[in-house]
N, C-alpha and C positions, 0 to 999 in steps of 0.2 A: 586531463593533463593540463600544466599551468600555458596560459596563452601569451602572458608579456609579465617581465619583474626587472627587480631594480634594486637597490641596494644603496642602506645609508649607515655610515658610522653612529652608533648609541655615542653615550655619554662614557659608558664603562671602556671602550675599546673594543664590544661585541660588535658584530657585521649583523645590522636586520635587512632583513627582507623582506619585499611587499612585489607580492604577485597576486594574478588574478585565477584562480583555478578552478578545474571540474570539483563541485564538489562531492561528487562519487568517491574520489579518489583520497578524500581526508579519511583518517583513521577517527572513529568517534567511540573507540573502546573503554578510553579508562577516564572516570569521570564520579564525582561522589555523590550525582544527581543516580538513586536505583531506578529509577524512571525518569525519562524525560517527556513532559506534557507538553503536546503541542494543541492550544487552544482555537478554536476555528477564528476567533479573529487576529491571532498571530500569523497564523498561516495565510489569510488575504492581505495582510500585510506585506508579508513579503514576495507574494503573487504580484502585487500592485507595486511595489518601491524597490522588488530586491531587497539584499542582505546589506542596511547603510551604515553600521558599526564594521569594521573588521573582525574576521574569525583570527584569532589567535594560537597560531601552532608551534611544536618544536617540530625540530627534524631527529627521526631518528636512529640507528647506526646503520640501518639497511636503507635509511634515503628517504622513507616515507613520509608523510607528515599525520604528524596525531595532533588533533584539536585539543588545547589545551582550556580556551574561553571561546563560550560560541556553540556548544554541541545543539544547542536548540534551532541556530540561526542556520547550522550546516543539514538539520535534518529536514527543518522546513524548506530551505534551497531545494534540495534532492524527491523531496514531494511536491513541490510546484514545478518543476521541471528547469530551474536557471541553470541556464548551461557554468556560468561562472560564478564564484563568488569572488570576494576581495578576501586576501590571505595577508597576516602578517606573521612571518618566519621569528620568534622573538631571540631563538637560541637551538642547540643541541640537546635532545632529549636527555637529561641525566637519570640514569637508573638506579643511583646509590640510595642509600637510607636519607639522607641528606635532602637530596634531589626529591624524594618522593613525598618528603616532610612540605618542601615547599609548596609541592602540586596540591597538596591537600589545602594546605595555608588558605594558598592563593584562589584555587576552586571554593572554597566554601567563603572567601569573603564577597567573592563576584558574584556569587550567587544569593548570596544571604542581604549584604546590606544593599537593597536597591528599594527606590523611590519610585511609583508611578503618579504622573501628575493628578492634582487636586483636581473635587470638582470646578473649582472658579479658575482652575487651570484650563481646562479642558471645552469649558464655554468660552473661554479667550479666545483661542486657536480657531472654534468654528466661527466663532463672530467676526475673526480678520479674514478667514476662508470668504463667508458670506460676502463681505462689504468690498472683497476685492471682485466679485461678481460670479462665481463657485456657486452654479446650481447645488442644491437641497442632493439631488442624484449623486454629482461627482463629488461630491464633499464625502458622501455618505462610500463612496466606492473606492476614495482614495487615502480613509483613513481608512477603513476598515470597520466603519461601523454601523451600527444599521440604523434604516432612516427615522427611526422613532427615538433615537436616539440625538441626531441632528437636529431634529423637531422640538427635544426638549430643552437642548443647548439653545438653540435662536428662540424659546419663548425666556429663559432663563435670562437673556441677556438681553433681553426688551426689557426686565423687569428690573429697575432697580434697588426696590427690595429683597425679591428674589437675588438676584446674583452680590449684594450684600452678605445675605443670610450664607452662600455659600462659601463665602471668603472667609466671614467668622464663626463657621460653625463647618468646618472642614473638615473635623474628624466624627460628625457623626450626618449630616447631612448628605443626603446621596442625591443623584442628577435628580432623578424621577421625583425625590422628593421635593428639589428646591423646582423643578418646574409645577410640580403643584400647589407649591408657593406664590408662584408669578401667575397660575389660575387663577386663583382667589383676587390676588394682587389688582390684576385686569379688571375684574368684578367691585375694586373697592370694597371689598368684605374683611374689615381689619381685625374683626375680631374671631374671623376663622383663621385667616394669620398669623395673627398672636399665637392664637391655640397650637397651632402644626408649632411654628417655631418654638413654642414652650415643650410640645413632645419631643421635637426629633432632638434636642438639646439635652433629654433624658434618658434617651433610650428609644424613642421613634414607635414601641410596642401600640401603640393608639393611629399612630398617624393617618393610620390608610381610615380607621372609622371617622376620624371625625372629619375627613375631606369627604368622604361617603355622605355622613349625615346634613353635613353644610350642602351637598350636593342635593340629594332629596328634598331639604328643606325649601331649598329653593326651586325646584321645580315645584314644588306640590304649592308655591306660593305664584308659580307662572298660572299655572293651570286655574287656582285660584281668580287670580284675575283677567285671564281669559273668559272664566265664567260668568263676571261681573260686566266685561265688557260687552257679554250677551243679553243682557238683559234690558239693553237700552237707556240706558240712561237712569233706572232707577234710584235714588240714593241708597245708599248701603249704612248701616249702622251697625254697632256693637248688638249680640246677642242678649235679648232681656233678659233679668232672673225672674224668679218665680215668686218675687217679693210683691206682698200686695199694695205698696207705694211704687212700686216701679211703673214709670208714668210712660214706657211703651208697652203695649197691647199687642199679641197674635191678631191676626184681624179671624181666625179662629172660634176666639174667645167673646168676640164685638156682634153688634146688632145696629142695622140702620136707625135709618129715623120711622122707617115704615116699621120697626122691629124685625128686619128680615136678616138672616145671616150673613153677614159680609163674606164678600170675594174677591177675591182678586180683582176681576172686571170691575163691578161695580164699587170698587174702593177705590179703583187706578186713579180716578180726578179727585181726589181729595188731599187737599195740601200737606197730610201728614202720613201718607203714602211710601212707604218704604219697603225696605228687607233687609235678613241681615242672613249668610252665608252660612251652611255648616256640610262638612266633610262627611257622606256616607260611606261606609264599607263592609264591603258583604261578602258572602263566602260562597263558593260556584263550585258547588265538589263535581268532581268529574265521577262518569259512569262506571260502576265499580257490581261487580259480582256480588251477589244477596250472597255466598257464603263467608265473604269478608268480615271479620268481625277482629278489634281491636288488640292492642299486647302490649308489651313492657316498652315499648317505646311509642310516643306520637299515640293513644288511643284516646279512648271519648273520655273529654273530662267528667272526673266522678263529685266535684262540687256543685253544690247549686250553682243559680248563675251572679244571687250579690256576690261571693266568694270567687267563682270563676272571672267576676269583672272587677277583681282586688278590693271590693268593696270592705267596708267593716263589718264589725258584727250586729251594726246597730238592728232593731228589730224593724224595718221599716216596712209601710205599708204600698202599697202599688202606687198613690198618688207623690207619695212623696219618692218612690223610686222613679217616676215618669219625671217630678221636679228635678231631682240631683242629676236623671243618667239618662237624658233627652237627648240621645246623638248613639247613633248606629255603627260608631264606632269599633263596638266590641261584636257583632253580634256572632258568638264563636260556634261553630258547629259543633255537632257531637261528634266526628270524626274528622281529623283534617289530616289523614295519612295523605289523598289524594285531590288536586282540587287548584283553585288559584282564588286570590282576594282582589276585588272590583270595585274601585272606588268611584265612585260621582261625587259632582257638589251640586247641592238643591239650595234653592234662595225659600223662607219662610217670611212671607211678608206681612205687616204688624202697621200701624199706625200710631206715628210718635205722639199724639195727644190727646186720646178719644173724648175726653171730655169738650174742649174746646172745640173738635169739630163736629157734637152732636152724638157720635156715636154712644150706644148705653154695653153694660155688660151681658152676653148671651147667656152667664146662668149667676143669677141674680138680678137687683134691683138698681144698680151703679154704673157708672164706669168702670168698677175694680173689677176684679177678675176673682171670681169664688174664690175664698177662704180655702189654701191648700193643705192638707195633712202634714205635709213636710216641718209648715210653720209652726205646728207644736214642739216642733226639735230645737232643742238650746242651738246658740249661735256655733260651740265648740264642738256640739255633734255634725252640726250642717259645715261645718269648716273640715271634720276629717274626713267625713266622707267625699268633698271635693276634692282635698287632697288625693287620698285616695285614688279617686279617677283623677285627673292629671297625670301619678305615677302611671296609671295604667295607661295611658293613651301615649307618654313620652315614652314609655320600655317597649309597649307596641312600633314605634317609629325605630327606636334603636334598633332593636331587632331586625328590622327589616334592611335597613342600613348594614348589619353588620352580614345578614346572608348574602349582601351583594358583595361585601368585600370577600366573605368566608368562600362565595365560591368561588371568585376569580383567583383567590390565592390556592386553592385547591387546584385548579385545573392548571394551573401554572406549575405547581409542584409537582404533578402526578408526569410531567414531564420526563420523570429524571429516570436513570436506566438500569439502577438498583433499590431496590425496597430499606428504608433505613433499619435501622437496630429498634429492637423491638414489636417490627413487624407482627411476629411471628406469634406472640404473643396476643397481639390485638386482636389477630384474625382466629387465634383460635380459641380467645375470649367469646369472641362475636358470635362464633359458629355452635358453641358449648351452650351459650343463654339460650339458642332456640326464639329469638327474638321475631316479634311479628315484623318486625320493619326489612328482615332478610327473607324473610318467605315470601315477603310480597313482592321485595322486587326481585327475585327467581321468576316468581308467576308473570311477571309483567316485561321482562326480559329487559330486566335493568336500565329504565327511563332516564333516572340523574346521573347514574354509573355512565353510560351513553355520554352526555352530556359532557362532564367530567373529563373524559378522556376523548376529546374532540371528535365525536361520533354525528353529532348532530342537537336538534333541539326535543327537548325533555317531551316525552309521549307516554303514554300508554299500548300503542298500537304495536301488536307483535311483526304485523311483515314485516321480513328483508333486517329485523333487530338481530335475529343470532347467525347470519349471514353478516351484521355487520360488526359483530363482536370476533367472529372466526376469523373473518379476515384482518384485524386487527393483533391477533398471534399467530398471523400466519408470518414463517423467516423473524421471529424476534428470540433474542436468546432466553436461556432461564430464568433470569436474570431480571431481565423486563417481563416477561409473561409474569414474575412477583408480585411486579408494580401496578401489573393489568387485576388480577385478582384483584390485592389492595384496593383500589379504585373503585372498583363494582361492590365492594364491600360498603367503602365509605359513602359513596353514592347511595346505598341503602340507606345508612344511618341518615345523612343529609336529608334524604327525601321526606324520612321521618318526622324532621325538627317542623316548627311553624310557631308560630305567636303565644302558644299555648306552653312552648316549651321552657318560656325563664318563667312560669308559675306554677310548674308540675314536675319538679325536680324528678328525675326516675335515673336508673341508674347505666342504663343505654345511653342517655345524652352526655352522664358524665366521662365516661370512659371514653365513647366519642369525641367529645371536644378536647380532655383531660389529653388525649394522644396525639391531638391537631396542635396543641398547644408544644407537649414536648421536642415536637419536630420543629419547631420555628414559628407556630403561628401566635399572633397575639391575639388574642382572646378579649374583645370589650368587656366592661362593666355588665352590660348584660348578660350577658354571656357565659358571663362569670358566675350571676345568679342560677342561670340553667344548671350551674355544676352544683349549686347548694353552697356558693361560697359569697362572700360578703364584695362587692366592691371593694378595692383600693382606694384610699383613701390620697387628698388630693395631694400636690407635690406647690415647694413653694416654687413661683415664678418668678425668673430670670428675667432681665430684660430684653424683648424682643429686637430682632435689629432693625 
């Protein structure tokens, strides 16, 4: 019931009214919202601030009050528990044709044209919260929004790139993105910058990869030189070729002056003493049942291995394959259903000038280094085939980049509490091919599936796994137990993919990703390959802010 009101003459000669009332007691029947959503950060809203718009009612011929603007603000009241809300009486309920025409009018413009503030809006507000001294905590509890979200506003508005890019690029730029803008930013990386602000300026469908790839990149370039800083002081050089004027030396290949094979040790004091750095990586399949054997998705590749390592078709011989494909790189198992890839970095150390410090050639009569097979190949065969490997070692890198986006967007979506359109479809796509990639993870009691749906980290090991899947639909509706299925599904297909998969197109992957894609997910350049489809081609670039 109303606790205190008041009463002011309109403009028209109407009598309003402004009370403060139970909001139990509003009528919230007639309304052209068929639903009304109350979002869980509306409702801490007005847990935290109360109801600070007035509810707009008439009265009606029995006394009562119907909310005429407001039904949302009256419901969230009544679920938070405010005893009152603030009520403006506008007028007398009219029941005529007339009268009814208005409500509708009026309901659907209040509800239709509204505005919520921009991003460069919205980092404003926290940045004066912050500076007026608004703990990270109460900021986050008094808007109502959660602290990762406060986290990306105060980096956003450190950055003044960043919170540029969000002022003029407000209708496609979202928080999370322009705070991974001011990441970069922080970093000096201008031309990951660029890049994000040239996507999200398009469509944003890349964004998340190349903040991914800029990320790896740059770790695999810490680790890089953490390894360098291991080594003591040695100087680091450019990787030699395999050219017989190239005037640095494997110390491999070298012979003292006693003619004895150079090492390490006994090369260490010789002023042309070096190394130069290369990236191994190797494949660690995990323990896997001798009845396992491969299927229509993820199985042992059936090319050789120039082929399997994008190589051309040149006819090459061993020595010239050890010249062009000197890096461990690729070294792909016959099976990568199950497994993880291990990279180290090993230093190869060479002498920048064996002639001049004595040293002679180990197989021959020179300084040079044997005459290699490769050398008989034209410059334009020795140029594709390195091409070649490059594509392979940069779509290897993508790849890997893009399963880290692919599954955190996955596990994000698998969230949600109905299975979209087309589900039904996928799944009994998936379950019809008889696909090795779903029998195995049945047998394995759904490793990535697990994962996926915040179970835990990716295993093999069956305890306490279908115990932890039961309880997972244990009290969830139809509805969700869809999405649980779904999940365990796609989790299969996932587990399936690896490195092998943007050069063995099969048709589990495309259907797989083809359906990731239609629900929302953007699909890299690589990715794309896996489907058997070409790249997009580039877009022209705007200028960044």
């Amino acid at each position: 019931m109303a606790q205190h009101s008041s009463t002011i003459e309109a403009g028209t000669g109407a009598t309003v009214a402004y009370l403060d009332a139970d909001p139990c007691i509003l009528l919230v029947d007639v309304n052209v919202r068929t639903q009304v959503r109350l979002d869980k950060e509306f409702v801490a809203s007005v847990k935290a601030q109360g109801v600070l718009v007035p509810i707009v009612a008439v009265r009606t011929t029995e006394g009562a009050l119907r909310v005429r603007y407001g039904h949302r603000r009256t419901l969230a009241a009544i679920e938070t528990g405010r005893e009152t809300v603030p009520v403006i009486v506008a007028a007398d309920e009219s029941t005529d044709d007339a009268g009814q025409i208005d409500r509708l009018v009026g309901q659907y413009a209040e509800n239709e044209h509204r505005t919520g503030l921009t991003v460069a809006e919205k980092v404003g507000v926290v940045e004066q919260l912050s500076a007026f001294g608004v703990s990270h905590a109460q900021i986050s509890k008094r808007l109502g929004i959660k602290r990762d979200t406060v986290k990306d506003a105060l980096a956003v508005a450190a950055s003044p790139i960043a919170k540029k890019a969000a002022e003029r690029y407000e209708a496609t730029l979202t928080l999370d993105q322009a705070a991974v803008v001011a990441e970069f930013d922080a970093l000096a990386d201008e031309d990951t910058v660029k890049a994000l602000l040239v996507d999200a300026n398009t469509g944003g469908r890349q964004f998340a990869h190349i903040a991914q790839r800029a990320r790896d990149e740059r770790a695999e370039q810490e680790r890089r030189q953490e390894f360098i800083a291991s080594l003591g002081g040695v100087p680091i050089v450019e990787r030699p070729s395999y050219r017989n004027d190239e005037p640095v030396k494997r110390l491999g290949r070298l012979l003292d002056q006693q003619g004895e094979p150079l090492t390490v040790e006994t090369h260490a004091a010789c002023l042309g003493h070096a190394a130069y750095v290369d990236k191994r990586t190797a494949w660690v399949p995990a323990p896997r049942p001798e009845s396992d054997t491969t299927g229509e998705q993820g199985g042992q590749d059936t090319e050789d291995d120039d082929n399997a390592l994008g190589a051309t078709d040149l006819d090459l011989d061993p020595d010239a394959e050890d010249a062009l494909y000197d890096d461990d790189e690729d070294d792909y198992p016959e099976d990568e259903q199950d497994g993880s890839w291990e990279e180290t970095w090993e230093a190869e150390y060479v002498c920048t000038d064996p002639s001049r410090y004595g040293h002679t050639a180990r197989y021959g009569g020179s300084s040079e280094a044997a005459p290699l097979k490769a050398a008989e190949m034209s410059e334009e065969q020795r140029e594709e085939a390195r091409e070649a490997r490059r594509t392979v070692i940069a779509n290897n890198k993508a790849w890997d980049s893009a399963t880290t986006v692919r599954q955190e967007w996955l596990t994000g979506w698998l969230t949600r509490k109905s299975a979209p359109k087309g589900s039904g479809l996928f799944l009994a796509a998936a379950v019809a091919s008889g696909s090795h990639a779903l029998t195995q993870a049945f047998e394995r009691n759904h490793p990535t599936g697990r994962v996926l749906l915040g179970l835990g980290e990716a295993t093999s090991a069956r305890i306490g796994a279908g115990q932890a899947l039961a309880g997972l639909l244990s009290d969830v509706s139809e509805a969700r137990a869809q999405v649980v299925t779904l999940g365990l599904v796609l989790g299969a297909h996932e587990a399936a993919l690896g490195r092998h998969s943007w050069r063995n197109v099969d048709s589990g992957t495309r259907r797989y990703l083809t359906f990731l894609a239609e629900n929302g997910y953007g699909l890299s350049d690589v990715e794309r390959l896996a489907c058997g489809e070409h790249p997009l081609p580039e877009v022209d670039e705007p200028d960044a802010a």
